[in-house]
TIDOTOR-662720 format. One record per residue: x, y, z of N, C-alpha, C, O in turn. Coordinates in steps of 0.05 Angstrom, whole numbers, m for minus. Layout:
<sites>
<site><n_east>X</n_east><n_north>Y</n_north><n_up>Z</n_up><ca_east>X</ca_east><ca_north>Y</ca_north><ca_up>Z</ca_up><c_east>X</c_east><c_north>Y</c_north><c_up>Z</c_up><o_east>X</o_east><o_north>Y</o_north><o_up>Z</o_up></site>
...
</sites>
This chain:
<sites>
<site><n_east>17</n_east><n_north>m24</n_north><n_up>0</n_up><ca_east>0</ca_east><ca_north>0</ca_north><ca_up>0</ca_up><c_east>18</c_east><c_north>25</c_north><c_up>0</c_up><o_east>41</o_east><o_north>26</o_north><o_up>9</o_up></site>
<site><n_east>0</n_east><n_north>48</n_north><n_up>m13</n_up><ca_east>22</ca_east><ca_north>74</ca_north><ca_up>m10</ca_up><c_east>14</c_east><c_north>96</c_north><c_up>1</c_up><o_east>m6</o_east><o_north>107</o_north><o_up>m8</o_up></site>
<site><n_east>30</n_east><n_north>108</n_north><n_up>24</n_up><ca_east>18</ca_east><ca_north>127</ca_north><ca_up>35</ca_up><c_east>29</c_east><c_north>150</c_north><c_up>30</c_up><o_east>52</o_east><o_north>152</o_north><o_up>22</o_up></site>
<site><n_east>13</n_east><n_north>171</n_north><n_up>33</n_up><ca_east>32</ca_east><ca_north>197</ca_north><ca_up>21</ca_up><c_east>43</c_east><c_north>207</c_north><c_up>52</c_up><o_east>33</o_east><o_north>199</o_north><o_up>73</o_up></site>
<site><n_east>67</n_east><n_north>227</n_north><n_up>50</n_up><ca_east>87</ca_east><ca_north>222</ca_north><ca_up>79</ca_up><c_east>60</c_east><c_north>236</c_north><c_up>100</c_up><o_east>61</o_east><o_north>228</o_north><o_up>123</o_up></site>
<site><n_east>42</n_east><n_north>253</n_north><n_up>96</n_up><ca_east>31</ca_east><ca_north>266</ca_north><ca_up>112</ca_up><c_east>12</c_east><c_north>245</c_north><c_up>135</c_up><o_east>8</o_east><o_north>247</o_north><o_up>159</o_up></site>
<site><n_east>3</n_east><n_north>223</n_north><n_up>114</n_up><ca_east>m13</ca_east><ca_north>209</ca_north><ca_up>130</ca_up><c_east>5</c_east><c_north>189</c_north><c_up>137</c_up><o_east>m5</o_east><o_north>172</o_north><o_up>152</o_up></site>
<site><n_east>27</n_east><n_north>185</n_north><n_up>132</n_up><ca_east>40</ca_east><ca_north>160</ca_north><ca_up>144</ca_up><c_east>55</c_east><c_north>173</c_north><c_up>170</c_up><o_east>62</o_east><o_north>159</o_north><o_up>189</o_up></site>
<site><n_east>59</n_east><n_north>201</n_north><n_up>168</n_up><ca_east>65</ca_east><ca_north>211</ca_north><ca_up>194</ca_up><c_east>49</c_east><c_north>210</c_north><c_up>216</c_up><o_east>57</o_east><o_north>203</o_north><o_up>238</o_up></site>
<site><n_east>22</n_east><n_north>217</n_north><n_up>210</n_up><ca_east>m6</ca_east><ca_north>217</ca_north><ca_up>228</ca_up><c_east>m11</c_east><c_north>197</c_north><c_up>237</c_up><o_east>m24</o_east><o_north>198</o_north><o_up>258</o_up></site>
<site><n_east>m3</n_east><n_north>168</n_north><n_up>224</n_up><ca_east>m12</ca_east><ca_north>145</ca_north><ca_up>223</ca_up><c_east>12</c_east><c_north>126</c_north><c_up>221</c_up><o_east>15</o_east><o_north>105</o_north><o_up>208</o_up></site>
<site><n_east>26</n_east><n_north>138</n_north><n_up>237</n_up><ca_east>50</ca_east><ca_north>117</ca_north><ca_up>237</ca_up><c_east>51</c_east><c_north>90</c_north><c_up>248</c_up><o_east>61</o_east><o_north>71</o_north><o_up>235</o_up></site>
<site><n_east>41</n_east><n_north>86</n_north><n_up>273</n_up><ca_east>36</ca_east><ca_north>61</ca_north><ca_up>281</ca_up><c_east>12</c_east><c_north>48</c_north><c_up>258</c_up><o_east>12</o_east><o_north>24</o_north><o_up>259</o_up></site>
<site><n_east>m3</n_east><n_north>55</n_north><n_up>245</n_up><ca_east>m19</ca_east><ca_north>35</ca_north><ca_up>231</ca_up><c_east>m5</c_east><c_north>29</c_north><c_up>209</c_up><o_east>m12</o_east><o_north>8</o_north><o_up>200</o_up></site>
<site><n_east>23</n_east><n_north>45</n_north><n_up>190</n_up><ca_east>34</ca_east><ca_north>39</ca_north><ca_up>177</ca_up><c_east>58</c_east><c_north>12</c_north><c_up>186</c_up><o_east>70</o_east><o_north>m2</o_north><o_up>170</o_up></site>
<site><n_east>58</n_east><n_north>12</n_north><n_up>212</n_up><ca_east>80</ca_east><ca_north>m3</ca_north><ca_up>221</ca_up><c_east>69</c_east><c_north>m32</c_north><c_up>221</c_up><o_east>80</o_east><o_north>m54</o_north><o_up>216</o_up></site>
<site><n_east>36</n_east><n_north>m23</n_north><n_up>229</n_up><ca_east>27</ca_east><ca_north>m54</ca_north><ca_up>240</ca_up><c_east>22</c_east><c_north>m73</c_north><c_up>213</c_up><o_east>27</o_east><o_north>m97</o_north><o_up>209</o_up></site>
<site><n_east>9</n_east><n_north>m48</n_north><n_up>192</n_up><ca_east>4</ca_east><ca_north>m66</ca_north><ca_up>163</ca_up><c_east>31</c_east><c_north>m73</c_north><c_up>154</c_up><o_east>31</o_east><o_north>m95</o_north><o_up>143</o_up></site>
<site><n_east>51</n_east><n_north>m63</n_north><n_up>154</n_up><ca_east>82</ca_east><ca_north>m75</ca_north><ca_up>152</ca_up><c_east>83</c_east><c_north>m98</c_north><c_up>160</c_up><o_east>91</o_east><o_north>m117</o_north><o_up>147</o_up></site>
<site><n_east>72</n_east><n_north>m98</n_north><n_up>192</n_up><ca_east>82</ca_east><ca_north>m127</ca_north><ca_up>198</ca_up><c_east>66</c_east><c_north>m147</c_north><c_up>195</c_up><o_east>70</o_east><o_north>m169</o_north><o_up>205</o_up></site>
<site><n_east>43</n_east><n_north>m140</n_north><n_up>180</n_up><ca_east>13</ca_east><ca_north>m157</ca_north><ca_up>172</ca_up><c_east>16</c_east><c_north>m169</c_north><c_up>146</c_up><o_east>18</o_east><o_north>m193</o_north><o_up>141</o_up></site>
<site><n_east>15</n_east><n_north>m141</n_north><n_up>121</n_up><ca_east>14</ca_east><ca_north>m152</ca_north><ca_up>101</ca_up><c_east>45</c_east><c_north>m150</c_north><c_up>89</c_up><o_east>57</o_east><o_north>m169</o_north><o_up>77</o_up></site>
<site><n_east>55</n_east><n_north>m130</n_north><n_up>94</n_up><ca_east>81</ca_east><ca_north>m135</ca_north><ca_up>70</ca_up><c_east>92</c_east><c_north>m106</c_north><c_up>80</c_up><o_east>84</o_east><o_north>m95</o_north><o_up>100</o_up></site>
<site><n_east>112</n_east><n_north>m95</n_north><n_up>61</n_up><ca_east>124</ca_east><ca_north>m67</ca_north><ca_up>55</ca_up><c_east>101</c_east><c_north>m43</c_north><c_up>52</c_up><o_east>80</o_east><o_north>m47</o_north><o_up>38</o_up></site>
<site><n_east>105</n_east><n_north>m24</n_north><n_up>62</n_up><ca_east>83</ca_east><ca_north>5</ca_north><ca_up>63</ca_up><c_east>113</c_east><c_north>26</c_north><c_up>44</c_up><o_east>135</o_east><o_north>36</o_north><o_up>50</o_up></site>
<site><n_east>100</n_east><n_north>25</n_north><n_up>23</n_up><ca_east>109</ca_east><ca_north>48</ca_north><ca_up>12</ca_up><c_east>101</c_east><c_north>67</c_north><c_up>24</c_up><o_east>82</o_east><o_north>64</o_north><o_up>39</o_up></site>
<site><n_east>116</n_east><n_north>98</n_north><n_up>19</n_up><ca_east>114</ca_east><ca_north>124</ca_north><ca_up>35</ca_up><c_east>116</c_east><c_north>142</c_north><c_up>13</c_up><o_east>139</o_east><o_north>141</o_north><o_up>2</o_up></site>
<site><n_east>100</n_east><n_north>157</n_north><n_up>3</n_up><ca_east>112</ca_east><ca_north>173</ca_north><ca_up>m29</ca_up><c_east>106</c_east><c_north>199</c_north><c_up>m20</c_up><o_east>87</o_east><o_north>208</o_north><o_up>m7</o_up></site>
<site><n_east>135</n_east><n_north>210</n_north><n_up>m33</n_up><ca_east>134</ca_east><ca_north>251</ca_north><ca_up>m30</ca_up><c_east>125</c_east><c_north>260</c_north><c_up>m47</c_up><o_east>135</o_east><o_north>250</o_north><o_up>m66</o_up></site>
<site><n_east>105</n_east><n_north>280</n_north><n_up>m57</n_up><ca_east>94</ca_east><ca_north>286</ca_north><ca_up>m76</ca_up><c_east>91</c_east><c_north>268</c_north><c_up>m93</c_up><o_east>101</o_east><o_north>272</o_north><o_up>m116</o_up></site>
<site><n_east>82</n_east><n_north>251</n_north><n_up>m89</n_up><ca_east>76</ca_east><ca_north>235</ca_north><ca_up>m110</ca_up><c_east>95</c_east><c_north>212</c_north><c_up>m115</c_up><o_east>86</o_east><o_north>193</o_north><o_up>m128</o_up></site>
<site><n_east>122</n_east><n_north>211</n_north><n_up>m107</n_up><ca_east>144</ca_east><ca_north>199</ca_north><ca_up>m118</ca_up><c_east>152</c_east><c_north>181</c_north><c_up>m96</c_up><o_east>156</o_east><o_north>191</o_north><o_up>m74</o_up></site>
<site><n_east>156</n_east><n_north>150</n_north><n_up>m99</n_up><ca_east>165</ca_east><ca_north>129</ca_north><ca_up>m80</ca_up><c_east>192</c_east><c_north>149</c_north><c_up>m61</c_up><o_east>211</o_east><o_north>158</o_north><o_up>m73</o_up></site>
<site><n_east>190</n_east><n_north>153</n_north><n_up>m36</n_up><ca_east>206</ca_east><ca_north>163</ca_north><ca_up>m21</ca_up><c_east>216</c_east><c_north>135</c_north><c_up>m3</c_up><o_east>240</o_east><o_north>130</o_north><o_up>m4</o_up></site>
<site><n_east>202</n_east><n_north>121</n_north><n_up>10</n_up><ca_east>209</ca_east><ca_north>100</ca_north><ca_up>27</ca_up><c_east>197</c_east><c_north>83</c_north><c_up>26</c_up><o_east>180</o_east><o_north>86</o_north><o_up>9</o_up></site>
<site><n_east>197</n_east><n_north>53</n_north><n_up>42</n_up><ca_east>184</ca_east><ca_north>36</ca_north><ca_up>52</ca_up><c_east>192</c_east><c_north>23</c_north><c_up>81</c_up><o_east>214</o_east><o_north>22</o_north><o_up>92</o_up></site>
<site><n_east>176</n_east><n_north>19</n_north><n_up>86</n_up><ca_east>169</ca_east><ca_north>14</ca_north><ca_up>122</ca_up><c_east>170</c_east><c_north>m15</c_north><c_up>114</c_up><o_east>154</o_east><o_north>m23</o_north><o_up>97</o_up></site>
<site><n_east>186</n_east><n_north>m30</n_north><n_up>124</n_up><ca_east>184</ca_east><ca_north>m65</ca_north><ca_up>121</ca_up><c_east>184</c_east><c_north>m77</c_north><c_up>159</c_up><o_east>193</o_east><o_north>m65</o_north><o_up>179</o_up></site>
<site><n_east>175</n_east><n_north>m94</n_north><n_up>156</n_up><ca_east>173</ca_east><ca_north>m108</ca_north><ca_up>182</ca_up><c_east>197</c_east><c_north>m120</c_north><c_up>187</c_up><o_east>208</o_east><o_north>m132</o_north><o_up>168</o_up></site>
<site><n_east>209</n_east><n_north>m120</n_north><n_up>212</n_up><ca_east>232</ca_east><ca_north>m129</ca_north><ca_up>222</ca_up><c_east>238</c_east><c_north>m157</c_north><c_up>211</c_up><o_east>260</o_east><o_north>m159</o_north><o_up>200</o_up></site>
<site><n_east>221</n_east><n_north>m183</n_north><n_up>211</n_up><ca_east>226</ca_east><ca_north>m204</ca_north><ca_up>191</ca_up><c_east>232</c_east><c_north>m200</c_north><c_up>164</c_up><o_east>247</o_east><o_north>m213</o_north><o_up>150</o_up></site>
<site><n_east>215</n_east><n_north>m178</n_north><n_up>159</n_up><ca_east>225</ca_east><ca_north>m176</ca_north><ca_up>122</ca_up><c_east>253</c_east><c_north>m162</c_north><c_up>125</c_up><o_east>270</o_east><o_north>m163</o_north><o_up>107</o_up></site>
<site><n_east>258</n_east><n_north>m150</n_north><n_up>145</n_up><ca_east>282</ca_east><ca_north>m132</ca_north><ca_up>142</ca_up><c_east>311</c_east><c_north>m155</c_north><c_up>142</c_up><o_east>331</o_east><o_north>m158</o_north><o_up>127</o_up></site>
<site><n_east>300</n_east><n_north>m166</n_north><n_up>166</n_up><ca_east>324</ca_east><ca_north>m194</ca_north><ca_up>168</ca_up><c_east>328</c_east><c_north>m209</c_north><c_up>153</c_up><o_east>351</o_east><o_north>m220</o_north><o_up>153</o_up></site>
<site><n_east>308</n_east><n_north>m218</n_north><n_up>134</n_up><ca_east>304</ca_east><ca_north>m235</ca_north><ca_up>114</ca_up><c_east>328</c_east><c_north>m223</c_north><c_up>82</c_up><o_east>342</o_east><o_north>m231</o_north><o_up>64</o_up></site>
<site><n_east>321</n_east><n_north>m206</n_north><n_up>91</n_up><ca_east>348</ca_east><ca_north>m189</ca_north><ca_up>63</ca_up><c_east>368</c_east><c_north>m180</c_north><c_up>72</c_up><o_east>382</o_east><o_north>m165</o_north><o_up>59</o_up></site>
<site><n_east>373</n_east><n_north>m187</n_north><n_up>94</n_up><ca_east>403</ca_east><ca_north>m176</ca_north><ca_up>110</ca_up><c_east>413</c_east><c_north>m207</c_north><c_up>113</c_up><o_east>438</o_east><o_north>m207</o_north><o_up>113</o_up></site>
<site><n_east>404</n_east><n_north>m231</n_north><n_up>115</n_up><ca_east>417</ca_east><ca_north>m250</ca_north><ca_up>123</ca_up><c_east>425</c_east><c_north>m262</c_north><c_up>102</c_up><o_east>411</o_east><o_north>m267</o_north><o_up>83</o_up></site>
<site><n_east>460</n_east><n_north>m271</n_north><n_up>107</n_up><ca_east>473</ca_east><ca_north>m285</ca_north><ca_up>81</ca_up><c_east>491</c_east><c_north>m266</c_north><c_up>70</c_up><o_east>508</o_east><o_north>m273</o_north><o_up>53</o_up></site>
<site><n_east>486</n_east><n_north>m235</n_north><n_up>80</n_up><ca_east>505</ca_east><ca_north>m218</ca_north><ca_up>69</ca_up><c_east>519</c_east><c_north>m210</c_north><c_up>86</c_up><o_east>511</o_east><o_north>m207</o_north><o_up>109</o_up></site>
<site><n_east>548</n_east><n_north>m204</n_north><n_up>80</n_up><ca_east>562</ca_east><ca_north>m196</ca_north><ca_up>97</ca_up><c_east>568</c_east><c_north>m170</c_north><c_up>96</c_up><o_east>569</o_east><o_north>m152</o_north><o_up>78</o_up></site>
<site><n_east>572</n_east><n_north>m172</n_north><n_up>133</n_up><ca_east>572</ca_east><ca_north>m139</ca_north><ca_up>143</ca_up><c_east>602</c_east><c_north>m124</c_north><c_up>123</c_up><o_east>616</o_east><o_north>m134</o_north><o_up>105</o_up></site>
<site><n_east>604</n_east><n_north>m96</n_north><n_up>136</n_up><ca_east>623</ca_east><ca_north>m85</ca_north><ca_up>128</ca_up><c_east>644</c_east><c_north>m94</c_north><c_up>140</c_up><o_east>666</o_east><o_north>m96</o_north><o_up>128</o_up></site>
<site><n_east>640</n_east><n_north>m103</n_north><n_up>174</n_up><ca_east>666</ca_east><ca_north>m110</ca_north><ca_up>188</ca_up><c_east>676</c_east><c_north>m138</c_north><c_up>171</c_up><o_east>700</o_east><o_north>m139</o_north><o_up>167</o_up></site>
<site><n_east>661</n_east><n_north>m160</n_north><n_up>161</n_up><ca_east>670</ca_east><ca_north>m180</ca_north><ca_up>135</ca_up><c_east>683</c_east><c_north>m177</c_north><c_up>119</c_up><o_east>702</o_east><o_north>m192</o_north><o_up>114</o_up></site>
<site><n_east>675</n_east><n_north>m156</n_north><n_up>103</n_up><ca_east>681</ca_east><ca_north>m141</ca_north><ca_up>76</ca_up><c_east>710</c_east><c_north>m137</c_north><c_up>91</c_up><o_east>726</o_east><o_north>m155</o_north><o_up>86</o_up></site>
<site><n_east>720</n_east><n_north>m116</n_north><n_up>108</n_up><ca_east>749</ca_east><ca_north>m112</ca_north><ca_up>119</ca_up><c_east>765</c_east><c_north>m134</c_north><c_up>130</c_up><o_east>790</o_east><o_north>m139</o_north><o_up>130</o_up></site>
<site><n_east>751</n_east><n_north>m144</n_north><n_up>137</n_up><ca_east>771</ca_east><ca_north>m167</ca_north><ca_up>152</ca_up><c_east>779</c_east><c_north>m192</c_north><c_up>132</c_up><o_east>793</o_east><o_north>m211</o_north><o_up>138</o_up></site>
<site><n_east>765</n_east><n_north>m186</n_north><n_up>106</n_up><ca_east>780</ca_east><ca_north>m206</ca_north><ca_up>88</ca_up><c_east>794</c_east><c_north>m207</c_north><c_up>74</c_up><o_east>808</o_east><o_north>m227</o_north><o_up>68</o_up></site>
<site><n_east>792</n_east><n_north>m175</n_north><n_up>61</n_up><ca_east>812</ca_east><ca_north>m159</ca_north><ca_up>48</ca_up><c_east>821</c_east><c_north>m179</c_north><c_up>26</c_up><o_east>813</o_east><o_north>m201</o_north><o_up>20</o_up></site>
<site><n_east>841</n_east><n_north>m164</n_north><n_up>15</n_up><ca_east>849</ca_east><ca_north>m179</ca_north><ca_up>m9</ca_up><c_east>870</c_east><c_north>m199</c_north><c_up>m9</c_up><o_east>892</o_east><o_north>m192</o_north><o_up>1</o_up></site>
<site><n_east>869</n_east><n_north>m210</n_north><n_up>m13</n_up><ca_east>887</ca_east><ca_north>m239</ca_north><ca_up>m16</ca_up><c_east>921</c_east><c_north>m240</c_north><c_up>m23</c_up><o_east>928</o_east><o_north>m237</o_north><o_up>m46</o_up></site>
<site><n_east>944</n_east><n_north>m245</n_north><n_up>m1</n_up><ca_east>961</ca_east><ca_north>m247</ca_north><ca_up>m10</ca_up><c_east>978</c_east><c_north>m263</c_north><c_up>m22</c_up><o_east>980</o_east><o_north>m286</o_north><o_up>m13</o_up></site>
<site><n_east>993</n_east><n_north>m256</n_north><n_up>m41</n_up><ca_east>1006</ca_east><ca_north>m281</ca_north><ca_up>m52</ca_up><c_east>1036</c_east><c_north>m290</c_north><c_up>m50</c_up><o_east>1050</o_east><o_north>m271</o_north><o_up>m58</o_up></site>
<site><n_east>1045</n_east><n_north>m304</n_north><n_up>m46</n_up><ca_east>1067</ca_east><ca_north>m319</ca_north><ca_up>m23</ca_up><c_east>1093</c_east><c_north>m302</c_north><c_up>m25</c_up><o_east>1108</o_east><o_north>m299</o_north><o_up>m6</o_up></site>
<site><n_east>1097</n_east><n_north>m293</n_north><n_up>m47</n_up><ca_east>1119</ca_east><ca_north>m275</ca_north><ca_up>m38</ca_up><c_east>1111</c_east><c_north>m254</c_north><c_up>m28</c_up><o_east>1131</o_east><o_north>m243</o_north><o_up>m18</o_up></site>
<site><n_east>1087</n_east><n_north>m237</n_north><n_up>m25</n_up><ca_east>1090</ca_east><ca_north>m216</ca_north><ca_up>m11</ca_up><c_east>1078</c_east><c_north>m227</c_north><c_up>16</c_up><o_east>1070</o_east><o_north>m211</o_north><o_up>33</o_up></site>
<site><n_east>1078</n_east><n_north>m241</n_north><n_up>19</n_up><ca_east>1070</ca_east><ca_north>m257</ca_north><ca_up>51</ca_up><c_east>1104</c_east><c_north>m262</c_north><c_up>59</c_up><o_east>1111</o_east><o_north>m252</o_north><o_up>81</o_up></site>
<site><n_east>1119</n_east><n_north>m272</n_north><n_up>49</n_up><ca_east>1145</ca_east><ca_north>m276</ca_north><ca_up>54</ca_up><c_east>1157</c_east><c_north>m245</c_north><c_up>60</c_up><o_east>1162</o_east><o_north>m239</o_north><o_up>84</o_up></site>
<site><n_east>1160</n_east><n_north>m230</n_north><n_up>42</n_up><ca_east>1170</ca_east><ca_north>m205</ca_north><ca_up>49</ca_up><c_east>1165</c_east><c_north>m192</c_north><c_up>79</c_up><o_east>1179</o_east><o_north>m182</o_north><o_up>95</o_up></site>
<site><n_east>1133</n_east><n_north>m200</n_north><n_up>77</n_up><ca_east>1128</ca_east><ca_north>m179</ca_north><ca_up>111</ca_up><c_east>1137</c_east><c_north>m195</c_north><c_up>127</c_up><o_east>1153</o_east><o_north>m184</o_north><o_up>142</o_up></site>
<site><n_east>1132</n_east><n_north>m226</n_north><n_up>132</n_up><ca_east>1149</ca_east><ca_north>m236</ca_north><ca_up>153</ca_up><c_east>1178</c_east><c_north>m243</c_north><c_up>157</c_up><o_east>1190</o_east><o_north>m252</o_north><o_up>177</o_up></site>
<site><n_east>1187</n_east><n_north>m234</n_north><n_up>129</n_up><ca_east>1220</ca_east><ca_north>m218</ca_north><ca_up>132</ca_up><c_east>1225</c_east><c_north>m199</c_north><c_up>138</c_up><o_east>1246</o_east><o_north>m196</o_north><o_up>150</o_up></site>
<site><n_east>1211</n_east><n_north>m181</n_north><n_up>135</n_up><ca_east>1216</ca_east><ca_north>m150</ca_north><ca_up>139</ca_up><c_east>1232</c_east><c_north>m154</c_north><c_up>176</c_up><o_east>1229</o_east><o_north>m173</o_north><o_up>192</o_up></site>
<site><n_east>1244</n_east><n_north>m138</n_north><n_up>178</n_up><ca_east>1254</ca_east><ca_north>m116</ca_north><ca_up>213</ca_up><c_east>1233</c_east><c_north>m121</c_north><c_up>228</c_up><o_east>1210</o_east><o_north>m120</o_north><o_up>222</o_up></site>
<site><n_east>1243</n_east><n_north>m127</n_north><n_up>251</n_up><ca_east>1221</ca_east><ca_north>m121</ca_north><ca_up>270</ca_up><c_east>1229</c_east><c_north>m96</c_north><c_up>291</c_up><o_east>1216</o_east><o_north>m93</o_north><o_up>312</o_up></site>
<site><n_east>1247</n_east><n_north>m83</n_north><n_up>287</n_up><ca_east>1257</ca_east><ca_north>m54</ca_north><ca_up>293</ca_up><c_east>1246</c_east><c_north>m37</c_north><c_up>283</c_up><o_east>1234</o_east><o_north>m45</o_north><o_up>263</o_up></site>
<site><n_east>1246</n_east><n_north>m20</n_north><n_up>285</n_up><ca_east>1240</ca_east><ca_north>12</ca_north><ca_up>259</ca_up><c_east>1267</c_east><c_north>20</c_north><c_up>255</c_up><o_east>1288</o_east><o_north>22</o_north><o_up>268</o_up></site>
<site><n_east>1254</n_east><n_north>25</n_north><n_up>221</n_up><ca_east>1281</ca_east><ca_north>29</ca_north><ca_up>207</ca_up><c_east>1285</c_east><c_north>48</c_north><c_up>207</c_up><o_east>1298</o_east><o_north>53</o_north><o_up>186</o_up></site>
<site><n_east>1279</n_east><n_north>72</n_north><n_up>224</n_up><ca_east>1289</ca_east><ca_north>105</ca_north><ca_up>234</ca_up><c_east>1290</c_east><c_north>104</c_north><c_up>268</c_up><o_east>1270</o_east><o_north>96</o_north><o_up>279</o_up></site>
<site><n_east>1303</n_east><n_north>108</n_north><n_up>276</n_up><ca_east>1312</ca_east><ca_north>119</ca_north><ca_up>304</ca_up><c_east>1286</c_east><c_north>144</c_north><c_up>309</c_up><o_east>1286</o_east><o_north>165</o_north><o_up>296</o_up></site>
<site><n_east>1272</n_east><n_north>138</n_north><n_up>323</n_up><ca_east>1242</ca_east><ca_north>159</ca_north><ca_up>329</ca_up><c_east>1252</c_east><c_north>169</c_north><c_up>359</c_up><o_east>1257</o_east><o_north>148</o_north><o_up>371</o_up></site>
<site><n_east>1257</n_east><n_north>189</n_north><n_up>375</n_up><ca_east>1253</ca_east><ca_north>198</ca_north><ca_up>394</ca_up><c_east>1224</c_east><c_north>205</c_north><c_up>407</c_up><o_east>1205</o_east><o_north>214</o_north><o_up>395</o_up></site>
<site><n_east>1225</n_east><n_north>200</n_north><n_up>431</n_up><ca_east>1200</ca_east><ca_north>215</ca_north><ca_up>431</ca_up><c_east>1196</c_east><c_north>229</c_north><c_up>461</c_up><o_east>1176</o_east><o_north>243</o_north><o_up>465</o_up></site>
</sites>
């Protein structure tokens, strides 16, 4: 169903409940799809299986054996004298 934002503001909890009844509540600005209100199951339902951003970083790109060799050759000193 689509509500225009004025009445989905007025009527926010009835937009929430048909969310979690029938499906997605479109929300349109002048006329034009602005949002949809989905029910916490529908919301989880398209979040699950994907991975977060902390995933995305922590898998990073893949190294390949000589540059895996290099870093655990590298110094374990610093190669400048730092005062501090």
């Amino acid at each position: 169903m689509e509500w225009p934002l004025q009445d989905a503001k007025n009527q926010f909890s009835k937009v929430v409940q048909k969310a979690r009844r029938e499906g997605p509540q479109v929300v349109t600005l002048r006329g034009m799809r602005a949002a949809v209100v989905l029910s916490a199951a529908d919301y989880d339902a398209l979040r699950s299986g994907r991975p977060t951003l902390v995933d995305d970083l922590l898998a990073g790109p893949g190294w390949d054996d000589e540059l895996a060799e290099t870093v655990t050759q590298r110094a374990k000193t610093p190669s400048r004298d730092v005062a501090f």
